[in-house]
C-alpha positions in Angstrom: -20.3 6.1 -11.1 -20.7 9.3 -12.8 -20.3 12.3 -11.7 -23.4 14.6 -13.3 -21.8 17.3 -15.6 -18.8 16.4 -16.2 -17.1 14.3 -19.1 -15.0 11.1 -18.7 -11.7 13.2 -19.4 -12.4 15.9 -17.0 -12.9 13.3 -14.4 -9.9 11.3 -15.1 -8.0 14.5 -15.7 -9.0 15.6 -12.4 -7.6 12.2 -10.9 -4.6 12.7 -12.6 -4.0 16.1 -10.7 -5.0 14.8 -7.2 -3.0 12.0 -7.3 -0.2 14.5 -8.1 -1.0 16.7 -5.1 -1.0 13.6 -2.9 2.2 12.3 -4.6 4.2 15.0 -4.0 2.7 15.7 0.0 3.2 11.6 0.5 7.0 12.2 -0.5 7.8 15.0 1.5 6.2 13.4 4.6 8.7 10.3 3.9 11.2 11.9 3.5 10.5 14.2 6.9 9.8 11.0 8.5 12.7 8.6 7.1 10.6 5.2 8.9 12.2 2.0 9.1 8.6 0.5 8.2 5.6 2.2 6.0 1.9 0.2 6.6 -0.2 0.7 4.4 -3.8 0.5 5.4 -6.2 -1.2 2.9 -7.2 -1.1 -1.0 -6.7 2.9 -1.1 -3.2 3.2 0.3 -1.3 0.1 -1.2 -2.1 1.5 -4.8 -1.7 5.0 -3.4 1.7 4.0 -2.2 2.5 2.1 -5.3 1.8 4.9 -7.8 4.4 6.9 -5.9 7.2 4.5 -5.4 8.5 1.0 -6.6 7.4 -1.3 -3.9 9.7 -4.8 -4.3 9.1 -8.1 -2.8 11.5 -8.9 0.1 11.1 -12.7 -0.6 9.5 -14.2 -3.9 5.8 -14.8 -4.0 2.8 -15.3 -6.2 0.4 -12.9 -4.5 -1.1 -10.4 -6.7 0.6 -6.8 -5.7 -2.8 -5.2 -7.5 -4.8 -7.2 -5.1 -4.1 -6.2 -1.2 -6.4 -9.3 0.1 -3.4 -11.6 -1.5 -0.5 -8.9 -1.1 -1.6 -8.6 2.5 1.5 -9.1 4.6 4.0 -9.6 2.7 7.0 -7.5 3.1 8.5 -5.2 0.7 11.4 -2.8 0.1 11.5 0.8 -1.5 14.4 3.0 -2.2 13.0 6.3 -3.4 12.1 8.9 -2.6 14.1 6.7 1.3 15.3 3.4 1.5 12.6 2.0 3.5 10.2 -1.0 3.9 6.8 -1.5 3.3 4.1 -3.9 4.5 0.5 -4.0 2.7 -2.2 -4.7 5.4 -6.0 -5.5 4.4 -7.7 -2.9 6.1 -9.5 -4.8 9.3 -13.3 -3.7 8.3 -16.1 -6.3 8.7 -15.0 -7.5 5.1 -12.0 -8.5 5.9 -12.7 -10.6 8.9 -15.3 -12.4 7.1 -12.8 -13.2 4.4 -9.5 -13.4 6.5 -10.1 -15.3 10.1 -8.3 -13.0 12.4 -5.1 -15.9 13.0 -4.5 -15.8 9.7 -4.0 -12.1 9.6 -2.4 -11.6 12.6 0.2 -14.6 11.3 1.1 -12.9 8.1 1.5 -9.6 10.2 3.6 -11.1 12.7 5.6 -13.4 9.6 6.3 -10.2 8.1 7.7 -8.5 11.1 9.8 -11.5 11.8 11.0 -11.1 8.2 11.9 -7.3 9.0 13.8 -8.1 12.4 16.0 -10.1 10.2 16.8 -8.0 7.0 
């Protein structure tokens, strides 16, 4: 949608320079942190997270890393800016449940956590 007033390049100039800001605070807080597991929480975070770091697959898969209704659960690695893992979640809002039964999310959760325990 657009936003009255302004042009397409000032609008995707100004997401440019928030995702910078959010970059560089997202990095810092990682690093303060240094967790043995990063969640991300729904369609905002997962490409939030990816834009600032190299997500890879723990074990192969053919789920779609742009979408997080297929990456859901499924347990990656990062190295920079820590060496750290990550797990995608589907953010549990009313449409999620409708399209994931709640077993079927809690098993890819737990599958992933079992994954972790042994890496």
């Amino acid at each position: 949608m657009a936003t009255p007033g302004t042009s397409p390049a000032i609008r995707t100039s100004s997401r440019v320079g928030s995702d910078a800001s959010y970059q560089h605070l997202l990095e810092r807080e990682l690093r303060a942190l240094d967790p043995d597991l990063v969640i991300t929480f729904g369609g905002n975070a997962w490409p939030a997270l990816r834009r600032s770091t190299a997500p890879e697959l723990v074990v192969d898969t053919d789920a779609d890393p742009e979408s997080i209704m297929s990456i859901h659960g499924t347990l990656h690695r990062i190295s920079d800016p820590i060496d750290t893992h990550v797990l995608p979640l589907a953010h549990m809002s009313g449409q999620v449940w409708w399209r994931f039964p709640p077993d079927e999310y809690i098993s890819r959760l737990s599958e992933a956590l079992e994954l972790l325990e042994r890496q």
